[in-house]
N, C-alpha and C positions, 0 to 999 in steps of 0.2 A: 547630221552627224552620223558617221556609220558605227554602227553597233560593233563591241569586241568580236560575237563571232563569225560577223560577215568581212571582218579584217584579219581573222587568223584563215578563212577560208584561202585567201591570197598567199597566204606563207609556204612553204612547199616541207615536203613532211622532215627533212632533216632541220629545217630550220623552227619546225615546231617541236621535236623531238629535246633540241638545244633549250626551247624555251622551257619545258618542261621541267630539265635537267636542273637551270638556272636558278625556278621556283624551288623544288625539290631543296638544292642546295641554300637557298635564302631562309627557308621555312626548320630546315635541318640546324642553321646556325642561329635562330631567334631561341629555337628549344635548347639548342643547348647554353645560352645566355641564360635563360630564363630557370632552366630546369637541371643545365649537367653541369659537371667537374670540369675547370679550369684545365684538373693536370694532364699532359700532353704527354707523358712518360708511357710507351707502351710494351705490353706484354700479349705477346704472342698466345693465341687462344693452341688449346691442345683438345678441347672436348669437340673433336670432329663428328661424333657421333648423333650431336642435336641437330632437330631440324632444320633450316632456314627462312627466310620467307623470301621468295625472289621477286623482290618489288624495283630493283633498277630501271630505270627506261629502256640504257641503253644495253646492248646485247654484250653480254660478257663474255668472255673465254679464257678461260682459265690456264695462267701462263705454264709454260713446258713445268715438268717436274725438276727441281734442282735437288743435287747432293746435300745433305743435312750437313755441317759442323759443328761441332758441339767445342765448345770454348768454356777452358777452365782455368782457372787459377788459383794461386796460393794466397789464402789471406793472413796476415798476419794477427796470431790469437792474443785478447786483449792480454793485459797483465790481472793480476786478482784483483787489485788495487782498483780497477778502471771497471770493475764489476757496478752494475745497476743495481742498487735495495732493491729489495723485493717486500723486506716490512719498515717499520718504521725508519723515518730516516735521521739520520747520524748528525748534528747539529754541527756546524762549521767550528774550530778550535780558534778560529782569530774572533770570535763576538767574543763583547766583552759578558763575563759573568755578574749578575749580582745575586751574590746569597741571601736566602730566608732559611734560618735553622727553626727547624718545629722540633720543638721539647714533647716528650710524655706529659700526660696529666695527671699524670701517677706520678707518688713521689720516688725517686731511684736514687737515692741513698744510699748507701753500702752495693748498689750495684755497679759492675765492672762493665766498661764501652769496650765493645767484639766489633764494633766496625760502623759503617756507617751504609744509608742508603741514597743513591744519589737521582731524585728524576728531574730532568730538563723538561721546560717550556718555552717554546719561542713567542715572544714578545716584543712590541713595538710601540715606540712612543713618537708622536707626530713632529714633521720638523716642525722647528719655532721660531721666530722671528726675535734677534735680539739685538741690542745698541751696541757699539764698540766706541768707547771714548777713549778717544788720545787727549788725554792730562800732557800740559806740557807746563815745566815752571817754567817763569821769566826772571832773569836774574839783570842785578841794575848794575851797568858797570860804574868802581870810582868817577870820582867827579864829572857824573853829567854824560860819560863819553858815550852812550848807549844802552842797549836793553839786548844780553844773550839769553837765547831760545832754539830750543829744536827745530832742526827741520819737520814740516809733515814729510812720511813715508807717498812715495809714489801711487797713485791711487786711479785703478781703471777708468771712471769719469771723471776730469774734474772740477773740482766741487760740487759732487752731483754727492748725493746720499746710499747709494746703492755701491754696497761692499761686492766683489770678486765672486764670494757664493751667493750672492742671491741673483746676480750678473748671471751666474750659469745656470742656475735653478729657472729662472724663467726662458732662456734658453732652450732649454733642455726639456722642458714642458711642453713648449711648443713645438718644437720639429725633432723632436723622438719620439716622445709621449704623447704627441698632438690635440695640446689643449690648447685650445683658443685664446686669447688674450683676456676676451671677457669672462670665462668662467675662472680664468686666474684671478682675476678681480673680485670676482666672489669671495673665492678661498681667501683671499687679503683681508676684505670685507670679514670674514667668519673672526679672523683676528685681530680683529679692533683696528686694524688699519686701512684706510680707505684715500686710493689712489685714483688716478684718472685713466684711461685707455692711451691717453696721449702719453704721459707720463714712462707707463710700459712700454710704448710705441719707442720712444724719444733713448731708453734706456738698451734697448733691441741695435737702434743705430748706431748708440755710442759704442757701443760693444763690436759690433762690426766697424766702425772706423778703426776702431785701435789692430783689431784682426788684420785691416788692410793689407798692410804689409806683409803679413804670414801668410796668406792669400794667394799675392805673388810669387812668392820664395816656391809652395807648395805646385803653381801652377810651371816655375820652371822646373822644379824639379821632378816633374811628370810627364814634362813636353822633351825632355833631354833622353827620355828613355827610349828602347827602339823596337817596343811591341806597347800596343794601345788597341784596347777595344772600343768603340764609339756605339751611340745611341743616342735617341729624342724624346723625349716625355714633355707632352703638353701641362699648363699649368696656366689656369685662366685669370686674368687682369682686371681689375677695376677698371673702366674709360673715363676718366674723370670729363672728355668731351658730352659724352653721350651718357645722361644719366639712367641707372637701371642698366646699363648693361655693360657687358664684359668683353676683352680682346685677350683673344688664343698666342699667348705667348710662348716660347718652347725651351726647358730647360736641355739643353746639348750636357752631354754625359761624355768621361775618358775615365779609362781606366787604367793601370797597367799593372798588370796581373803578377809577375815578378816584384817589384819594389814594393806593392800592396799599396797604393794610393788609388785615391778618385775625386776627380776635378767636375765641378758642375760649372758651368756656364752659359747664364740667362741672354738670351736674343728674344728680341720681339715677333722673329717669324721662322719659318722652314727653311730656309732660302741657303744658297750653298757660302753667304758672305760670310755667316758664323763661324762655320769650320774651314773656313780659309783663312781666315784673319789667324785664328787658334793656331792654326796648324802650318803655318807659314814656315818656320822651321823645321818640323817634325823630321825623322826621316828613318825609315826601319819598318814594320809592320802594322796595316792599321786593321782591326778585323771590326767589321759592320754587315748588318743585312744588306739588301739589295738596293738600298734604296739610291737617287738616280747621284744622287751628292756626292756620296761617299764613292760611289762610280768613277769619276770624277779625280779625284783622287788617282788613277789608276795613271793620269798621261803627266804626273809631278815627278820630276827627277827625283829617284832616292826613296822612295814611298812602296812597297809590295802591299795590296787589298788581298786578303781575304774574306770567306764569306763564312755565314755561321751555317751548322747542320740545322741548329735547332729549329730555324725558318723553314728549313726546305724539310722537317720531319715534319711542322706544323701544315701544311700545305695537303700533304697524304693524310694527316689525319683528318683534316675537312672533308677531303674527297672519297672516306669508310662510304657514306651513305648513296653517292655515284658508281663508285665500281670498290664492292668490298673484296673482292681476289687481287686486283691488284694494287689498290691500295695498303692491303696486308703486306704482301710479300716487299714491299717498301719498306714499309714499318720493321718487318721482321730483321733484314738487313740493317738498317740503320743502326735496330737494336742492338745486333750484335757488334757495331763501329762503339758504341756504347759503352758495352759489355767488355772490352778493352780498356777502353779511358776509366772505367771504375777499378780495374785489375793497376795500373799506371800509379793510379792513385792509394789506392789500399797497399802495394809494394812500396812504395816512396820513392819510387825510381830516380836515378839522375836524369839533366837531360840528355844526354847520348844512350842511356838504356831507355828511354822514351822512343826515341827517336830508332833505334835498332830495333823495338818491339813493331812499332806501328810499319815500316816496313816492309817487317816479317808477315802481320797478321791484317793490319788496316789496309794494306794500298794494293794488296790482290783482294778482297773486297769489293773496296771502293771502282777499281776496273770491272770488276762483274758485275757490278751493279750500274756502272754507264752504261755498259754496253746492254745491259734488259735495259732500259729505259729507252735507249734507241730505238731496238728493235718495236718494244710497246708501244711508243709516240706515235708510229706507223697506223695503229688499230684502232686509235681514239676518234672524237671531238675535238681538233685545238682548243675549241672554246666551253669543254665542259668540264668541272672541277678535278677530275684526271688528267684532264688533258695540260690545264692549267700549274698543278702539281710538275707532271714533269717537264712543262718547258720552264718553268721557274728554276727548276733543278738543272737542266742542261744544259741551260742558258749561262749556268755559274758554277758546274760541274768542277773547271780547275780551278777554281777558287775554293771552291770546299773541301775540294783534295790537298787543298796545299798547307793546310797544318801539318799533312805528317814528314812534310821538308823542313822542318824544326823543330827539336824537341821541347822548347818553351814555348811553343804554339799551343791554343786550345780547340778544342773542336767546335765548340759554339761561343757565342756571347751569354751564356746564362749567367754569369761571372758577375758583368756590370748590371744585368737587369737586375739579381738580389738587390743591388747598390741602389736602382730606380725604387724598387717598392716602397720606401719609406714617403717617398713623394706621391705615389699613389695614395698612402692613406692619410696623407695629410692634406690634399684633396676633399676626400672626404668628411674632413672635419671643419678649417674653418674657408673653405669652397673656394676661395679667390685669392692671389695677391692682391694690397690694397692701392698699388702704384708699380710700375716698372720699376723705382727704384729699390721698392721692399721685393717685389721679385728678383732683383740681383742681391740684396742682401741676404734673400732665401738658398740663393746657390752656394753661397760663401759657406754659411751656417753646413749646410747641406755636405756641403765638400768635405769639411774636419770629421761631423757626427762619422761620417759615412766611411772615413778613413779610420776613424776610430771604430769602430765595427767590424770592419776587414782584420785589421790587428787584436783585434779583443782589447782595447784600450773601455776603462772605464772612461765613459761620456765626461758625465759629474765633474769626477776628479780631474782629468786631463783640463780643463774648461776653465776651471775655477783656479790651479796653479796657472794657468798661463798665462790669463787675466790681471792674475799678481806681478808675474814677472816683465811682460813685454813694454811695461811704461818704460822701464831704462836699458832694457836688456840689447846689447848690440847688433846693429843690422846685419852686419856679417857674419852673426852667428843662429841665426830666425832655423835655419833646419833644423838645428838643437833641439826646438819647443812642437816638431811636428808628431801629428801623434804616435806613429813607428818609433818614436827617436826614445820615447818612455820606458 
């Protein structure tokens, strides 16, 4: 067996120089798993004057000197009203009050009330679990003819025991709140009721059958729009084949950033069948990362891809530890592609002053910044994490340029990834779907919460009316119940 270093002896020195590079970079992203800051937001250093320590491998040179721009804008000043306490805070006017008047202990008598003193304390009493009986008389008709009686009201399972709010309360538990099934059990358990996991299980589903149809409504009325962002988040399976272990399934994500909705959609794999079947009709704008699917996409009639910045500002920010000059002056550009869309957004601009703005200040930029990356690509590695960076980028250059060809375009997909996090941490809690088919009933769930969040819709409450209504409520009117529609 030959030993590692009688096998790097045969390598030739660019090709160890690369290997280097590669460890350097592998070793750079364990530390920052392990020990740095997720956030990828970067801020141009100005204290030139510390030292550095020049441990690169590879030999840098420091790109030509460019003209500074300084970019400003007007931000719109809060009102007083929208001002932040600074001491105590102001207790909301819609909680309900309940008074305790505290008397002197002294007797006041012949004295005269000059006013009064008011302090607040906020207080909470736990929810509780209570019975609702519907009393129904039965009335006997003359001779014999029968027996009248109310109708029962329509009711989310039926004949199941579980009312509309407790239907969203455990809902709402689980994939907002992300508590488990079993530790709801507990809490049940703490109040003298004691239920089975199946039972919860069983009541989860009936919830999502009745949902079905709003499901639908929600996923055309998302697929008819004609800008959509896309994305993947894995989400690990139960194999009931193979016991002890788990199958990587992948929840497909859409967004459309205009109408404010978001559609999840569970597949079993990566594979480009999911977003083909989805998107069969689509036609207008889809914006995704690089990835080779969503590619794909590019040779469909009707369909314009773009790419997100975010990806390709992620990529330079890996490669700080490979070459820090010019991975900077990346980042510092980008920043200021940035530094615009924050201006976009703090003005409230329409989109045709979106769109006039980014012209103006993004898309000379954006051309300055192709053409360094050209010239740069010439001086690297292709295969070392700079190198990588800009062919990532240039490889999808008009793609990433081509938000500022609309002013309802976004510059990245950060939009849908907030909509992803919720399923990142519900991962973390209770670790698996327990079947493909609770994994699809995870995305449905997923879809509303996540649509209600985009809108500031309360969770709770939207869940719990719609519950109530959708037994008889008509099909042709299910937009009505979505959660925008509140």
């Amino acid at each position: 067996m030959i030993s590692a270093e009688l096998a790097y002896n045969h390598l030739s020195r660019e090709e160890l120089l690369l290997t280097v590079v590669e460890l350097k970079h592998e070793l750079d992203q364990l530390k920052r798993l392990v020990f740095g800051s997720r956030h990828e937001r970067f801020v141009p250093a100005v204290a030139h004057e510390q030292l550095a320590l020049e441990l690169a491998v590879e030999k840098v040179e420091t790109p030509a000197a460019t003209s500074v721009e300084t970019i400003a804008y007007t931000r719109k000043k809060k009102e007083a009203t929208e001002k932040i306490p600074t001491g105590r805070m102001k207790l909301p006017a819609h909680l309900p009050r309940e008074q305790v008047i505290l008397v002197p202990q002294q007797d006041v008598s012949g004295m005269k009330k000059i006013g009064e003193e008011i302090t607040e304390e906020l207080e909470r009493i736990p929810g509780k679990l209570f019975v609702r009986q519907y009393v129904r008389p039965k009335y006997a008709k003359p001779q014999g003819e029968g027996v009248v009686i109310a109708d029962l009201p329509a009711r989310p399972i039926d004949k199941g025991i579980a009312g509309p709010g407790l239907l969203a309360q455990i809902v709402i538990d689980k994939y907002t709140d992300h508590l488990p099934i079993h530790r709801q059990l507990q809490r049940f358990e703490r109040e003298g009721i004691r239920l089975s996991s199946s039972t919860l299980t069983g009541w989860i589903s009936g919830t999502c059958a009745l949902l079905e149809p709003l499901y639908d409504t929600l996923k055309k009325e998302i697929l008819s729009t004609q800008y959509l962002q896309a994305d993947e988040t894995p989400i690990k399976v139960l194999d009931r084949d193979k016991k002890g272990t788990t199958h990587r399934g992948y929840h497909w994500v859409y967004h459309a950033p205009e109408e404010r909705l978001v559609l999840f959609d569970y597949r079993e794999g990566r594979g480009r069948e999911g977003p083909t079947e989805v998107l069969k009709d689509f036609r207008g704008y889809l914006q995704a990362d690089g990835y080779a699917v969503y590619e794909d996409f590019e040779k469909k009639r009707g369909i314009t891809v773009l790419n997100c910045m975010a990806h390709a500002r992620r990529k330079f920010d890996e490669a700080k530890a490979n070459d820090l000059a010019r991975a900077e002056y990346a980042l510092t550009e980008i920043h200021k592609l940035y530094a615009i869309e924050r201006q976009l957004r703090n003005e409230g601009l329409t989109t045709a002053q979106r769109y006039n703005l980014r012209q103006q200040k993004s898309l000379p930029l954006l051309n300055d910044l192709k053409n360094w990356m050209l010239e740069n690509y010439k001086s690297v590695l292709p295969k070392s994490t700079i190198g990588q960076a800009l062919h990532y980028s240039l490889e999808r250059f008009d793609k990433l340029m081509l938000y500022c060809a609309d002013g309802k375009l976004e510059i990245d997909n950060n939009l849908i990834e907030n909509a992803i996090r919720p399923v990142a941490i519900g991962r973390k809690n209770y670790l698996f779907a327990g079947s493909h088919q609770g994994a699809r009933r995870a995305a449905m769930l997923y879809s509303f919460l996540g649509t209600c969040k985009i809108n500031e819709v309360n969770p709770f409450e939207w869940l719990r009316a719609t519950l109530a209504k959708i037994p008889t409520y008509p099909v042709n009117q299910l937009t009505d119940l979505l959660p925008r529609k509140m």
